[in-house]
C-alpha positions in Angstrom: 133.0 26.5 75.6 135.0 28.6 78.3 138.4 26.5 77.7 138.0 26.7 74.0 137.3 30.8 73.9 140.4 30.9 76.5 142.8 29.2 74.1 141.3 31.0 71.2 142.6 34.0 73.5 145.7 33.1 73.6 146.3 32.1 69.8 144.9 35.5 69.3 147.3 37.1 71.5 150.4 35.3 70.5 149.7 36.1 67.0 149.7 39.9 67.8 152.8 39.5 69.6 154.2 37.7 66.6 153.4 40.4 64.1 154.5 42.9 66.4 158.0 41.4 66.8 158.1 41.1 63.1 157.3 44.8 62.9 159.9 45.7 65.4 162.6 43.4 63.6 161.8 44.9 60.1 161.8 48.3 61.7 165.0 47.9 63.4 166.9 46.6 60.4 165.5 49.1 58.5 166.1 48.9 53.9 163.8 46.9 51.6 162.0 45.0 53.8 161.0 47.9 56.2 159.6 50.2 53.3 158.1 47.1 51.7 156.3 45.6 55.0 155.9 48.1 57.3 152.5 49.3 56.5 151.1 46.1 56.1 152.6 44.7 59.2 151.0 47.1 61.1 147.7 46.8 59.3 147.9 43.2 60.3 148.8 43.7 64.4 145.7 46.3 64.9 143.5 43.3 63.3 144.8 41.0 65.6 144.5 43.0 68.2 140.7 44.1 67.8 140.1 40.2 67.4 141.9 39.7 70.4 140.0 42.2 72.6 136.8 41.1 70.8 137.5 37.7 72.1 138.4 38.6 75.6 135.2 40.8 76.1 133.4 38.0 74.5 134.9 36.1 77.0 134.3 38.3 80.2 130.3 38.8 79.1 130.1 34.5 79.3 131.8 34.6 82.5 129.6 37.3 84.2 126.4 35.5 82.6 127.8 32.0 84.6 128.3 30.4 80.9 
């Protein structure tokens, strides 16, 4: 169960990095896509990350428990 919650960690993280370089590329080119995207890009990283952390303390509380 440990390895499986570990790479679920790491989906989870990539994913926030994903969105987060999408953010960073729609807010560095700036025009449509920007004001269109913008919002919901960053709606989209804060989800990610909460399931992230969720996930790593989820994670930590199996470790300390010896599961």
């Amino acid at each position: 169960m440990g390895d499986a919650l570990f790479v679920l960690i790491i989906l989870a993280c990539v994913a926030v990095v994903v969105v987060l370089m999408l953010g960073l590329g729609g807010f560095a080119g700036g025009g449509a896509f920007n004001k269109k995207n913008s919002n919901k890009l960053m709606r989209y990283r804060i989800g990610a990350q909460f399931v992230a952390v969720i996930l790593i303390v989820i994670y930590v509380a199996l470790r300390q428990n010896g599961g």
